[in-house]
mmCIF file of the N, C-alpha and C atoms, coordinates in Angstrom:
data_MODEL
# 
_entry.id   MODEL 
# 
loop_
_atom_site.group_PDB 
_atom_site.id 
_atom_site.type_symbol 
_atom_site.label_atom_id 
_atom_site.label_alt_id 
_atom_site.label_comp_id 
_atom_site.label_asym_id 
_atom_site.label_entity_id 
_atom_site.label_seq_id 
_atom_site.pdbx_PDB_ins_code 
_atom_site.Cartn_x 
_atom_site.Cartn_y 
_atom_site.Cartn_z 
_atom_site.occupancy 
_atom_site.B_iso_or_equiv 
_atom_site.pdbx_formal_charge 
_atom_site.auth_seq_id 
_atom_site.auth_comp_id 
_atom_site.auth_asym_id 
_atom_site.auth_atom_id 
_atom_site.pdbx_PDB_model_num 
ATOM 1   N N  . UNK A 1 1  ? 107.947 36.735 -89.705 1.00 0.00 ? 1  UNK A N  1 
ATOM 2   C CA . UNK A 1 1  ? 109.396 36.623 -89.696 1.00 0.00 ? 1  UNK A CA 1 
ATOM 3   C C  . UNK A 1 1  ? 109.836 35.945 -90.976 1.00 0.00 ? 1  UNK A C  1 
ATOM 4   N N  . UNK A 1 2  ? 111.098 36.696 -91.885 1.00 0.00 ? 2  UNK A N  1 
ATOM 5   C CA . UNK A 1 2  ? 110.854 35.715 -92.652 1.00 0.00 ? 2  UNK A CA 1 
ATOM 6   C C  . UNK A 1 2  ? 111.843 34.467 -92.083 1.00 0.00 ? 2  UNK A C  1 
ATOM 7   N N  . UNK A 1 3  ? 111.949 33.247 -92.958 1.00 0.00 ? 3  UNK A N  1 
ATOM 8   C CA . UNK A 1 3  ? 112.408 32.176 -92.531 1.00 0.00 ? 3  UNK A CA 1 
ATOM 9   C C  . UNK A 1 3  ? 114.032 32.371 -92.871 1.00 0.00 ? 3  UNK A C  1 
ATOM 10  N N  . UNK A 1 4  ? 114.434 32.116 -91.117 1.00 0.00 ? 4  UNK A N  1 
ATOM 11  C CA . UNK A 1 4  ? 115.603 31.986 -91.381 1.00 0.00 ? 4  UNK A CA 1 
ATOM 12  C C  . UNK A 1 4  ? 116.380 30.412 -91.097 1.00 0.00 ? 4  UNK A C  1 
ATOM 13  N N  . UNK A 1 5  ? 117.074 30.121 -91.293 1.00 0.00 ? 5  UNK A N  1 
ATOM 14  C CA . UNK A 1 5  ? 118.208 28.805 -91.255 1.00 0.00 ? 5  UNK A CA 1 
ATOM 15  C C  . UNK A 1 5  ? 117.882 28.499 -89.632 1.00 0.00 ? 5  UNK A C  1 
ATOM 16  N N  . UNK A 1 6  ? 117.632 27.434 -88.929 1.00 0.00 ? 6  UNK A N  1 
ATOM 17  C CA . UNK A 1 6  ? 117.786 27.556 -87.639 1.00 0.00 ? 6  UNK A CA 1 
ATOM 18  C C  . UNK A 1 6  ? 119.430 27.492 -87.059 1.00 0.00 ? 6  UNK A C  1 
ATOM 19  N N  . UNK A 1 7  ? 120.502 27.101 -88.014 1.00 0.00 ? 7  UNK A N  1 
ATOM 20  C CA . UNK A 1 7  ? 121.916 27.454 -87.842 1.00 0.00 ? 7  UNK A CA 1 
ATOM 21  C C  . UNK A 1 7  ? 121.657 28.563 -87.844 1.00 0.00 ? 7  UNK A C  1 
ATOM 22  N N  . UNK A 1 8  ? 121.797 29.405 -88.322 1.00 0.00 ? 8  UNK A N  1 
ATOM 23  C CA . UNK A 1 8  ? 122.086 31.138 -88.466 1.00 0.00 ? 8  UNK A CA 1 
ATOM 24  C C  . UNK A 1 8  ? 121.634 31.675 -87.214 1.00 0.00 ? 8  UNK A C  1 
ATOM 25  N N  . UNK A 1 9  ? 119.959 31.184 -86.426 1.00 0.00 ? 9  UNK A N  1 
ATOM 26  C CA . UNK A 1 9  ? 119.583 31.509 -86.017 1.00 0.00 ? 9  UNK A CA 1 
ATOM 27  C C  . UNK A 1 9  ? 120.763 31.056 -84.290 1.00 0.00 ? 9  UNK A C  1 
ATOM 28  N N  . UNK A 1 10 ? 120.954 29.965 -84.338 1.00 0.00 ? 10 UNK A N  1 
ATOM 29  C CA . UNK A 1 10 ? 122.147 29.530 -83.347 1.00 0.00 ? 10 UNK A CA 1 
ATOM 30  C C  . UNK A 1 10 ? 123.230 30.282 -83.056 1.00 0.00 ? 10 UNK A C  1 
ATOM 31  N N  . UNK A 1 11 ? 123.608 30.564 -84.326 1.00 0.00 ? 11 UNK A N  1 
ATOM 32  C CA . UNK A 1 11 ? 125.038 31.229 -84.428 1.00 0.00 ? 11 UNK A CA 1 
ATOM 33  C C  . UNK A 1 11 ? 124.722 32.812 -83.645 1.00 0.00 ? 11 UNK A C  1 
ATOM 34  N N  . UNK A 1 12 ? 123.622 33.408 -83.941 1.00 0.00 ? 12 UNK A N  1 
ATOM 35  C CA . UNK A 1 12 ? 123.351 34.769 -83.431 1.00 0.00 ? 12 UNK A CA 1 
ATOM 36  C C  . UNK A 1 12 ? 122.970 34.627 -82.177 1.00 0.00 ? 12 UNK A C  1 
ATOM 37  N N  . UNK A 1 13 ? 122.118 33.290 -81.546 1.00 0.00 ? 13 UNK A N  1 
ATOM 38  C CA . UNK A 1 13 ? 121.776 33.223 -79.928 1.00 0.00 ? 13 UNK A CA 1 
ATOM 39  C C  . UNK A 1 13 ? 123.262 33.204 -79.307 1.00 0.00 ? 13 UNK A C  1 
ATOM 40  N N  . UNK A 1 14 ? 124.032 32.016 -79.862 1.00 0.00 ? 14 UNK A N  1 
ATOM 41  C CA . UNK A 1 14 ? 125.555 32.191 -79.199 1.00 0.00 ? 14 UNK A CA 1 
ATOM 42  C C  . UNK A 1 14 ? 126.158 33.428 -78.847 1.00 0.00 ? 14 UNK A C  1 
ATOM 43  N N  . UNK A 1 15 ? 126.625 33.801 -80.129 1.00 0.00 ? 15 UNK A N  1 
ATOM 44  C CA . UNK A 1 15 ? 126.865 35.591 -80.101 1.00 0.00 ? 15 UNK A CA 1 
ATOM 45  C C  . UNK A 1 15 ? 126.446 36.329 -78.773 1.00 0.00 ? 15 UNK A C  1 
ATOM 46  N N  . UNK A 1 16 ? 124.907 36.566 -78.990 1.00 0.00 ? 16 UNK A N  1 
ATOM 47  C CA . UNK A 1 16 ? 124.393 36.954 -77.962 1.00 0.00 ? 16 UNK A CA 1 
ATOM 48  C C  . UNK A 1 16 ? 124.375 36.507 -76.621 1.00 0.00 ? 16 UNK A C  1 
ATOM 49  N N  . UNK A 1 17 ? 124.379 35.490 -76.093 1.00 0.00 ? 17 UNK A N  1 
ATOM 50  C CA . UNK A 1 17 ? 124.639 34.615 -75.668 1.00 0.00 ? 17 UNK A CA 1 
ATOM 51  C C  . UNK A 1 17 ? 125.658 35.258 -74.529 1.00 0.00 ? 17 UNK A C  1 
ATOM 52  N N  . UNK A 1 18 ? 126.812 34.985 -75.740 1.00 0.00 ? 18 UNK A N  1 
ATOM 53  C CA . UNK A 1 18 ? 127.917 35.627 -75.024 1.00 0.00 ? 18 UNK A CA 1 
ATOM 54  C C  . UNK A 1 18 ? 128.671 36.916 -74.668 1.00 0.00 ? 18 UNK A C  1 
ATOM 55  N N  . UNK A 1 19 ? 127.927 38.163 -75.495 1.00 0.00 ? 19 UNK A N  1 
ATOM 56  C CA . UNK A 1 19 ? 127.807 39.164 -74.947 1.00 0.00 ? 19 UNK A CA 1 
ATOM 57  C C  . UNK A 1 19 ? 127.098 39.818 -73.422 1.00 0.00 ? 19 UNK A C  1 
ATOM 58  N N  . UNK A 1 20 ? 126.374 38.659 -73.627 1.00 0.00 ? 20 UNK A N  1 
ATOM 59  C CA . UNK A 1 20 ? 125.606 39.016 -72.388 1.00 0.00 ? 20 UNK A CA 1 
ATOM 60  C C  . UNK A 1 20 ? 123.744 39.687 -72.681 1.00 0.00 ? 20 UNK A C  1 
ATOM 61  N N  . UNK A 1 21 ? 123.911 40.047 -74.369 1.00 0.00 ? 21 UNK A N  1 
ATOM 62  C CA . UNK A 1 21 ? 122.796 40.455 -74.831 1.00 0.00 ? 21 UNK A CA 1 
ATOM 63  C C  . UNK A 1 21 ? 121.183 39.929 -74.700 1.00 0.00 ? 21 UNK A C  1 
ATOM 64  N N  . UNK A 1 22 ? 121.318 38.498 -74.582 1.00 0.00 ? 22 UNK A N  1 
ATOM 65  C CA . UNK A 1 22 ? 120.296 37.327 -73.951 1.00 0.00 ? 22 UNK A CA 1 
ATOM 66  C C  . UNK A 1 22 ? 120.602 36.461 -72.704 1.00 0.00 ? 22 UNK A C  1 
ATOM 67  N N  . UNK A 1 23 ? 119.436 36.580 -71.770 1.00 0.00 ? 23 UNK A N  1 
ATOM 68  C CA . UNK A 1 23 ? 119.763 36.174 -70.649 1.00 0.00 ? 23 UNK A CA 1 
ATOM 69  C C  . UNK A 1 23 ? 120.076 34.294 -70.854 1.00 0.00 ? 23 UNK A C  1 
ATOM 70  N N  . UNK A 1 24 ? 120.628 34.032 -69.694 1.00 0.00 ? 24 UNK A N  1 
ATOM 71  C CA . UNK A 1 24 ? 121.064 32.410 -69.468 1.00 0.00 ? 24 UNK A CA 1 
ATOM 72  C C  . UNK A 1 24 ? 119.802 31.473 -68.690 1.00 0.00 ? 24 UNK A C  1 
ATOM 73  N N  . UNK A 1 25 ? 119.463 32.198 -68.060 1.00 0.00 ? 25 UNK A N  1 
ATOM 74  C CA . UNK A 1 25 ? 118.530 31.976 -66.811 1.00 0.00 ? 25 UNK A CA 1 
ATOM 75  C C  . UNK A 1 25 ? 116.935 31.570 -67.428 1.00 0.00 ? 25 UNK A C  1 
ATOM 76  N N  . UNK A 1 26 ? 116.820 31.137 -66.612 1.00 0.00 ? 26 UNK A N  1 
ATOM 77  C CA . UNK A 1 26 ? 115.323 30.716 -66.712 1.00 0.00 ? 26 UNK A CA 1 
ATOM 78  C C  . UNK A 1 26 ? 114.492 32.029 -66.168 1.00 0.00 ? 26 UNK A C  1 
ATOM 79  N N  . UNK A 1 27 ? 112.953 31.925 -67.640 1.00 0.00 ? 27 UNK A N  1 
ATOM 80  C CA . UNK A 1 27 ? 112.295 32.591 -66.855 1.00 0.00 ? 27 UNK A CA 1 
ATOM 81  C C  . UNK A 1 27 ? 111.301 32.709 -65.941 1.00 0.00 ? 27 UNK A C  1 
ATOM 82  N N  . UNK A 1 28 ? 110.881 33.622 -65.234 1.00 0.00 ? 28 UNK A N  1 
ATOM 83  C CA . UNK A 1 28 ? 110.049 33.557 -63.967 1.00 0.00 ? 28 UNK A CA 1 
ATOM 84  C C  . UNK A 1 28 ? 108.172 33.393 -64.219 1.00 0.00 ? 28 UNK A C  1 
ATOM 85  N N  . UNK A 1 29 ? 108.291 33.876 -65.994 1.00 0.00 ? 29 UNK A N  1 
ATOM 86  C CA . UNK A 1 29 ? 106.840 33.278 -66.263 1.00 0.00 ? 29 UNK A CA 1 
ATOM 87  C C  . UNK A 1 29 ? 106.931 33.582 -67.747 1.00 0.00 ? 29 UNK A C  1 
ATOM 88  N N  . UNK A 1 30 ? 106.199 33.260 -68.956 1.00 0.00 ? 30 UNK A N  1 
ATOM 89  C CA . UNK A 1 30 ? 106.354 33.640 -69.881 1.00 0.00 ? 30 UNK A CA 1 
ATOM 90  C C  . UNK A 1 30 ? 104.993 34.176 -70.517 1.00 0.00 ? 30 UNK A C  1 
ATOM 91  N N  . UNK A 1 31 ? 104.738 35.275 -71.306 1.00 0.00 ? 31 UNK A N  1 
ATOM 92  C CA . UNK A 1 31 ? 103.367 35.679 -71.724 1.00 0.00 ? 31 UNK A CA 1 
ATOM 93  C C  . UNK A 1 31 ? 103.564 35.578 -72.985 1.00 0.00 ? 31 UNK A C  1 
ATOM 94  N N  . UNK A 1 32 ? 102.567 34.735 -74.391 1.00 0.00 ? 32 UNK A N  1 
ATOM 95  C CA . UNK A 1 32 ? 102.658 34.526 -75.294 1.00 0.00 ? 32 UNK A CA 1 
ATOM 96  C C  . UNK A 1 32 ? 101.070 35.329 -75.779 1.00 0.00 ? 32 UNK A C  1 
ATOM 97  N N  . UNK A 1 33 ? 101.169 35.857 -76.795 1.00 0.00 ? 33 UNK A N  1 
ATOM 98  C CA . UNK A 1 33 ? 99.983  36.630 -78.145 1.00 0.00 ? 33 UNK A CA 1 
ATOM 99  C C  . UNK A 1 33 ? 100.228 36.749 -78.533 1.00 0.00 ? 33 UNK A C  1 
ATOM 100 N N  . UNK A 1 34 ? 99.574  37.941 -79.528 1.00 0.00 ? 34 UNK A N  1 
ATOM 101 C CA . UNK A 1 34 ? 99.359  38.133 -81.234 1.00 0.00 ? 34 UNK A CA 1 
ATOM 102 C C  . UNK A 1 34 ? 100.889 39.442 -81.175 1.00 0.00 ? 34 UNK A C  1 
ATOM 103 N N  . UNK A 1 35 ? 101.351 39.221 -82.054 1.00 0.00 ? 35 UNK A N  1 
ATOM 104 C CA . UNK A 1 35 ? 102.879 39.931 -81.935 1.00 0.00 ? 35 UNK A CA 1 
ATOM 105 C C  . UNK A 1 35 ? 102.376 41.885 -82.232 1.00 0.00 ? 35 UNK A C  1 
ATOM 106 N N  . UNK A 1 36 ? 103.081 42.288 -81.575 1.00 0.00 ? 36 UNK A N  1 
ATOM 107 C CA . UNK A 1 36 ? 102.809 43.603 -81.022 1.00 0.00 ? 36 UNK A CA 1 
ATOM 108 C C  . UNK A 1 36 ? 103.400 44.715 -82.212 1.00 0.00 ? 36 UNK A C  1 
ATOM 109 N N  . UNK A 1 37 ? 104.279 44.190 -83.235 1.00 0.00 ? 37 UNK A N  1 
ATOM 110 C CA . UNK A 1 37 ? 105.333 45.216 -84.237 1.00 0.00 ? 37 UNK A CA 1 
ATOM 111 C C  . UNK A 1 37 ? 106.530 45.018 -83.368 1.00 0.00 ? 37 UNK A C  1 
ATOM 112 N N  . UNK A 1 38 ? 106.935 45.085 -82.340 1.00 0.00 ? 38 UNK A N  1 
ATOM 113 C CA . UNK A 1 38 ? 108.219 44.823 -81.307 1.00 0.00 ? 38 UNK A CA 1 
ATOM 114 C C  . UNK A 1 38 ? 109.098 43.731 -81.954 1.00 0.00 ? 38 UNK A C  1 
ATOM 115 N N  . UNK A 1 39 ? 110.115 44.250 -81.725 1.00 0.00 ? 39 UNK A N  1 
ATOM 116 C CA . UNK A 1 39 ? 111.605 43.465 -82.721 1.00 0.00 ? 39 UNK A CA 1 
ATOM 117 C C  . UNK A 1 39 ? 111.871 42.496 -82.028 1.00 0.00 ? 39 UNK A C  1 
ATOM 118 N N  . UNK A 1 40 ? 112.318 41.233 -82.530 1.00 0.00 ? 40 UNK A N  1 
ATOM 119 C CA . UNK A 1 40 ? 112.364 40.076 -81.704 1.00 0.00 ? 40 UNK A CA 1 
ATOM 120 C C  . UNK A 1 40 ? 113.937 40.540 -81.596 1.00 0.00 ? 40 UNK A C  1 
ATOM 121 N N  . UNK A 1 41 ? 114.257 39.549 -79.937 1.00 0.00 ? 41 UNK A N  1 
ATOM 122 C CA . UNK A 1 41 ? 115.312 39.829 -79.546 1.00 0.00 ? 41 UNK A CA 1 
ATOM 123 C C  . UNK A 1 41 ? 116.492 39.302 -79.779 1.00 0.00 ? 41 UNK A C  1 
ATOM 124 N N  . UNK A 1 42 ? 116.183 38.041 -80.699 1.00 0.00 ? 42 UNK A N  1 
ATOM 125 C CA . UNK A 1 42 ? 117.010 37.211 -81.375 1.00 0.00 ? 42 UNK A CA 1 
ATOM 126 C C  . UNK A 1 42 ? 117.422 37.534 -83.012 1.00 0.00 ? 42 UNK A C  1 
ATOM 127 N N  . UNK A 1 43 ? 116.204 37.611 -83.752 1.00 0.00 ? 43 UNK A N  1 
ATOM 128 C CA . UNK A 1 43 ? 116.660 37.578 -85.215 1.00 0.00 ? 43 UNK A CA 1 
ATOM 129 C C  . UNK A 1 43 ? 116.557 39.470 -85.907 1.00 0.00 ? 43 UNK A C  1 
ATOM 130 N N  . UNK A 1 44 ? 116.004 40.490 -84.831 1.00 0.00 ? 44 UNK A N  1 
ATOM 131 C CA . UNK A 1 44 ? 115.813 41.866 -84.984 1.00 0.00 ? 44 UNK A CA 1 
ATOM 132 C C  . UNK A 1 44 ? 114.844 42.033 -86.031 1.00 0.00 ? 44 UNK A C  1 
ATOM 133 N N  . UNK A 1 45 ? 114.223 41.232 -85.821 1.00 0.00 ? 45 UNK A N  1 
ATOM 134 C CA . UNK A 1 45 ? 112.830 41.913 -87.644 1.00 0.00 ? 45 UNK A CA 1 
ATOM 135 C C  . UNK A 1 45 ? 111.523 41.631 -86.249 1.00 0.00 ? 45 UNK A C  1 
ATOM 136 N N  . UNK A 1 46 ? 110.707 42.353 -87.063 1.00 0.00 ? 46 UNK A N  1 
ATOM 137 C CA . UNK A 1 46 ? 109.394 42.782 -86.256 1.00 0.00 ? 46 UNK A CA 1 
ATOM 138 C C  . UNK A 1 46 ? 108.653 41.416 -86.075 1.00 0.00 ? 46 UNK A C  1 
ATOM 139 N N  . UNK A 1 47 ? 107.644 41.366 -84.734 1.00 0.00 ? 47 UNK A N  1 
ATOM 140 C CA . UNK A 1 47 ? 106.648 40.506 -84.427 1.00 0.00 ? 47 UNK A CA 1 
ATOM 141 C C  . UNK A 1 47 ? 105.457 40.973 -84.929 1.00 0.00 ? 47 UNK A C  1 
ATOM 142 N N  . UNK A 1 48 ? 105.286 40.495 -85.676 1.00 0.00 ? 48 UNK A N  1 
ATOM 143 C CA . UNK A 1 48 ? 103.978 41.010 -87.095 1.00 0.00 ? 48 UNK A CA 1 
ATOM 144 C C  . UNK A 1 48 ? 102.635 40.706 -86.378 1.00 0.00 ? 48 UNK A C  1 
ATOM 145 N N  . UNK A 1 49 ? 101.722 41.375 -86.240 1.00 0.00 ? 49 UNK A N  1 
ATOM 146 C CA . UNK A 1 49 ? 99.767  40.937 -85.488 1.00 0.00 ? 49 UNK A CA 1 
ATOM 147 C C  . UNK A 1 49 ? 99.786  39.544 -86.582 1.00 0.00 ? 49 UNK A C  1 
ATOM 148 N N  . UNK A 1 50 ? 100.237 38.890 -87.373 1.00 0.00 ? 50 UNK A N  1 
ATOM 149 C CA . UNK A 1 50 ? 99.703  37.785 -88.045 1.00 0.00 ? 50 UNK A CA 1 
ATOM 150 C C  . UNK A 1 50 ? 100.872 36.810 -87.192 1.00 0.00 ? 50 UNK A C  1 
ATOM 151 N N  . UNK A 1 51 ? 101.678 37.070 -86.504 1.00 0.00 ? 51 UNK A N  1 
ATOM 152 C CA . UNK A 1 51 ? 102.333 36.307 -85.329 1.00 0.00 ? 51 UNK A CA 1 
ATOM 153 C C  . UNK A 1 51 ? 102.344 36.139 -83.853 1.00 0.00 ? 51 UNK A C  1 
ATOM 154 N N  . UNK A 1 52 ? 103.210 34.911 -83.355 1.00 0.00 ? 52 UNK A N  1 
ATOM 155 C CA . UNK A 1 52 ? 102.805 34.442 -82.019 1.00 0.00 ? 52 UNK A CA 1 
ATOM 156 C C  . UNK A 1 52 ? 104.099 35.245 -81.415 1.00 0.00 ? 52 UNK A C  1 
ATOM 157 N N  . UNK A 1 53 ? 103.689 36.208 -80.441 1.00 0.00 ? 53 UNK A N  1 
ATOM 158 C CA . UNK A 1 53 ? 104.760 36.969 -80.149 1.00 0.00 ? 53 UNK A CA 1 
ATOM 159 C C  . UNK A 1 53 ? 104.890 36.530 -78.049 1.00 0.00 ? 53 UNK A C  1 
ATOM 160 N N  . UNK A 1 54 ? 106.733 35.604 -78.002 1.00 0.00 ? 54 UNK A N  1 
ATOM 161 C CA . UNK A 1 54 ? 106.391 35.015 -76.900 1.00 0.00 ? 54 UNK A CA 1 
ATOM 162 C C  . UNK A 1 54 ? 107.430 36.345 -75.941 1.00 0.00 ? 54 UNK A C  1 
ATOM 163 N N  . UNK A 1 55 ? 106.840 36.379 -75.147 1.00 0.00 ? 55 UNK A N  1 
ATOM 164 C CA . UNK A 1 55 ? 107.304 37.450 -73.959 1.00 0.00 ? 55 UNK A CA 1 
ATOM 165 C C  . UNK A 1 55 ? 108.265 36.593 -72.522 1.00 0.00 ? 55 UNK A C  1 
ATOM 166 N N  . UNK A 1 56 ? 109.291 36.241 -72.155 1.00 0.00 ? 56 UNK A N  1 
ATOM 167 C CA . UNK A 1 56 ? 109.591 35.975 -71.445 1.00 0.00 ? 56 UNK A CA 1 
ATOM 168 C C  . UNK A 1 56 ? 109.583 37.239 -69.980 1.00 0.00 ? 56 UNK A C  1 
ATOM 169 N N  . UNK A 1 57 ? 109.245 37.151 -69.123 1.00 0.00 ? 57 UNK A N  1 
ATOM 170 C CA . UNK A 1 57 ? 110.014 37.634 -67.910 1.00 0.00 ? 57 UNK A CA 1 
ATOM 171 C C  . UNK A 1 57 ? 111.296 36.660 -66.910 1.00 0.00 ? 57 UNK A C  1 
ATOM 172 N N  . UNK A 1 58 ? 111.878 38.145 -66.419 1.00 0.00 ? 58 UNK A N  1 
ATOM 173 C CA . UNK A 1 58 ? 113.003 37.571 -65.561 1.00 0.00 ? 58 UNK A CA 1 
ATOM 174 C C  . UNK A 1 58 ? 112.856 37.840 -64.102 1.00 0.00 ? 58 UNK A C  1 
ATOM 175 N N  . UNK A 1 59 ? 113.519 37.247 -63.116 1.00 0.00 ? 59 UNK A N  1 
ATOM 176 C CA . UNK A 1 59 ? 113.264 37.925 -61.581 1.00 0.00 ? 59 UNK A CA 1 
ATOM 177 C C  . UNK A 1 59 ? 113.914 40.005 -61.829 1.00 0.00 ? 59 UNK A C  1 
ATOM 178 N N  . UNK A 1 60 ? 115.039 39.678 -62.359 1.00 0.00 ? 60 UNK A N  1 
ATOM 179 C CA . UNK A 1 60 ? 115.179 41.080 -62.692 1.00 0.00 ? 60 UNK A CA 1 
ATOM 180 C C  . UNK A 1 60 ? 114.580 42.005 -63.341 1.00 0.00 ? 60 UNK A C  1 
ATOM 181 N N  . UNK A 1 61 ? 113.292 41.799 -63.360 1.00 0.00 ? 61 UNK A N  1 
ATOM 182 C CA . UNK A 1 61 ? 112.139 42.467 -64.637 1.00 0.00 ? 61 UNK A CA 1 
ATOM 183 C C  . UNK A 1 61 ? 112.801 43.053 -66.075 1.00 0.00 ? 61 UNK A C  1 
ATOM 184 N N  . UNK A 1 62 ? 113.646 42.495 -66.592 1.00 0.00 ? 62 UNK A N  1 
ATOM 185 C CA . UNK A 1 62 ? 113.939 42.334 -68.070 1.00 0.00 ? 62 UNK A CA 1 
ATOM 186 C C  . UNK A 1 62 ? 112.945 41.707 -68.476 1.00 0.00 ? 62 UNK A C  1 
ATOM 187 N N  . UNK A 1 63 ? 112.667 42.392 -69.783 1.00 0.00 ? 63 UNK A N  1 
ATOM 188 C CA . UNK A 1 63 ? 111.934 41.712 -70.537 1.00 0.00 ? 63 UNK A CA 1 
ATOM 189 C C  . UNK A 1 63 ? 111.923 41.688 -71.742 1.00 0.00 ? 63 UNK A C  1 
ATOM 190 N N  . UNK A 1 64 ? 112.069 40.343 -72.326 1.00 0.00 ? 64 UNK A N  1 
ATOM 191 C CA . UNK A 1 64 ? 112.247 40.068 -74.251 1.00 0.00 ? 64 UNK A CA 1 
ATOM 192 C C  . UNK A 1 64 ? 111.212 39.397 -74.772 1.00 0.00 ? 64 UNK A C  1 
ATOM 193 N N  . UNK A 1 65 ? 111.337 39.745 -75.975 1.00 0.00 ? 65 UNK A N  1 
ATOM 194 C CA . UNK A 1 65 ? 110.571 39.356 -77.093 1.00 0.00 ? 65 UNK A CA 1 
ATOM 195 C C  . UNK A 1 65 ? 110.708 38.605 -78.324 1.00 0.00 ? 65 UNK A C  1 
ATOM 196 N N  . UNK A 1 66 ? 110.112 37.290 -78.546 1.00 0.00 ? 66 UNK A N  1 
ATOM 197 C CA . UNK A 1 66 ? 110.443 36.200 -79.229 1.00 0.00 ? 66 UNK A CA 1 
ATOM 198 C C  . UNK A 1 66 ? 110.109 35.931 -80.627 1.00 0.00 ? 66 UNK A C  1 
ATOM 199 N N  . UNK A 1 67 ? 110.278 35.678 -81.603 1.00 0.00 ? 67 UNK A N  1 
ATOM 200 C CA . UNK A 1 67 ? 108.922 34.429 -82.355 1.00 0.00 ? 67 UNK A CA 1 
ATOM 201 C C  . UNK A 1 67 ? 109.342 33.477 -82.054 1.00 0.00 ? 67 UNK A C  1 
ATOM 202 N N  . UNK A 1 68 ? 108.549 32.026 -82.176 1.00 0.00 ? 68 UNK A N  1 
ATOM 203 C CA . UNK A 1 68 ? 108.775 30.909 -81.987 1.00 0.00 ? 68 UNK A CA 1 
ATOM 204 C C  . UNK A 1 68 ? 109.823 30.083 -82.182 1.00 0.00 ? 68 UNK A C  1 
ATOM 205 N N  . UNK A 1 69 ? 110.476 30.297 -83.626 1.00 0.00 ? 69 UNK A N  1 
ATOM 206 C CA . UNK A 1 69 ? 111.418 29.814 -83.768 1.00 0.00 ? 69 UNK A CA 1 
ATOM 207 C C  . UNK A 1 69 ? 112.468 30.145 -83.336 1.00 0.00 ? 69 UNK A C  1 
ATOM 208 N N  . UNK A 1 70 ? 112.526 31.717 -82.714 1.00 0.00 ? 70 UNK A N  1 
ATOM 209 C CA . UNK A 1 70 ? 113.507 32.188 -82.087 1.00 0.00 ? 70 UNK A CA 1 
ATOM 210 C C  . UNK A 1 70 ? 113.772 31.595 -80.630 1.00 0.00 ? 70 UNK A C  1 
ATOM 211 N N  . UNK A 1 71 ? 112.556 31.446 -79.772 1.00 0.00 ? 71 UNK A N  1 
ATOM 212 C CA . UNK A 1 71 ? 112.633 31.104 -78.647 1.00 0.00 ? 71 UNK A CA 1 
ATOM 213 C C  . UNK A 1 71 ? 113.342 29.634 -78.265 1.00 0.00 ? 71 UNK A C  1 
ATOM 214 N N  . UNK A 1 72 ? 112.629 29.190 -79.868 1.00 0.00 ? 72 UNK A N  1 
ATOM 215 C CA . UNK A 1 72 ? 113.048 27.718 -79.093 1.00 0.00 ? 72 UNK A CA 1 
ATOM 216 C C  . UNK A 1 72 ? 115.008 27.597 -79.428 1.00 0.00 ? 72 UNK A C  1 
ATOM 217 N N  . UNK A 1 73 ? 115.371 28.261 -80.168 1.00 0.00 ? 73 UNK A N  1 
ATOM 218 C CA . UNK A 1 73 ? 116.799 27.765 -81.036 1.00 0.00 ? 73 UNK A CA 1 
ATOM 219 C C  . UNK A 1 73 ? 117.659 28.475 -79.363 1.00 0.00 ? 73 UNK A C  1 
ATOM 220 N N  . UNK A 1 74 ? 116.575 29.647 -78.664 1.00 0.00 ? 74 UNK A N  1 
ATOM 221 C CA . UNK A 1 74 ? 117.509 30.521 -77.443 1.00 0.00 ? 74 UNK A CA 1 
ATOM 222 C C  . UNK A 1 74 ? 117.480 29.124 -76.122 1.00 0.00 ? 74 UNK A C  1 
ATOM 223 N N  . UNK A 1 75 ? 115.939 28.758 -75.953 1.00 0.00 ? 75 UNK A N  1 
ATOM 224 C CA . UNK A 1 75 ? 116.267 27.449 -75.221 1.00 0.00 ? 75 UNK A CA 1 
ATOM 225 C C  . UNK A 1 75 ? 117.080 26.696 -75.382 1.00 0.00 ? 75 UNK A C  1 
ATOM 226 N N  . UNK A 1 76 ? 117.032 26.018 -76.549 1.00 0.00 ? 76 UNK A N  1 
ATOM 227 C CA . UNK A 1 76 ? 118.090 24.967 -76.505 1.00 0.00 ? 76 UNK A CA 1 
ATOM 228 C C  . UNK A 1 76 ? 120.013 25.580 -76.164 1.00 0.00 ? 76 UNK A C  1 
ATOM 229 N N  . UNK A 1 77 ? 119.904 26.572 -76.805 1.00 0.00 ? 77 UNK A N  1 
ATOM 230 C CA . UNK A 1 77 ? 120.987 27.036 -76.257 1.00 0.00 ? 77 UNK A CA 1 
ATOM 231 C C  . UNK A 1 77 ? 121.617 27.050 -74.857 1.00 0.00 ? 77 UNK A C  1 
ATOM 232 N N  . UNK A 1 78 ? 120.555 27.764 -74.357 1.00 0.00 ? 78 UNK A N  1 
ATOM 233 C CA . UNK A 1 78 ? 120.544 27.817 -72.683 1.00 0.00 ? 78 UNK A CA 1 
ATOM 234 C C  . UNK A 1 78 ? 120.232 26.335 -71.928 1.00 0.00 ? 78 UNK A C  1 
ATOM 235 N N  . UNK A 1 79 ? 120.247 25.750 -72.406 1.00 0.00 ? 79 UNK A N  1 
ATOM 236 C CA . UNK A 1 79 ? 119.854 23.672 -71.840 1.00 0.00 ? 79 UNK A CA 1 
ATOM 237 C C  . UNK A 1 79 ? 121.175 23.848 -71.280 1.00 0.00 ? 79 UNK A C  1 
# 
């Protein structure tokens, strides 16, 4: 991923956030590995095999796809 601002990265969880595009909710388990090429669901650039690609599930079987820094800037959001 390249490095983005963790503001920028805020400003787009909000956004999303409030579209409805990222869930609010907690998830029901989370699966973390080696990143698959799959677009993270926060910053839209690929989860590269040289990355930690984190998988949330929901009770509604949605399912997204993270990098790290993405996940955590969507947590804190959702606190």
């Amino acid at each position: 991923m390249l490095q983005q601002d963790t503001r920028d990265l805020t400003v787009v969880v909000r956004q999303k956030l409030f579209f409805g595009t990222l869930p609010r909710d907690e998830p029901t388990k989370m699966w973390v590995g080696k990143g698959s090429g799959s677009l993270c669901d926060v910053c839209d650039q690929p989860i590269t095999s040289t990355e930690i690609e984190y998988e949330p599930d929901f009770s509604d079987r949605r399912v997204f796809r993270f990098h790290l820094n993405c996940i955590e800037v969507w947590h804190q959001q959702c606190l």
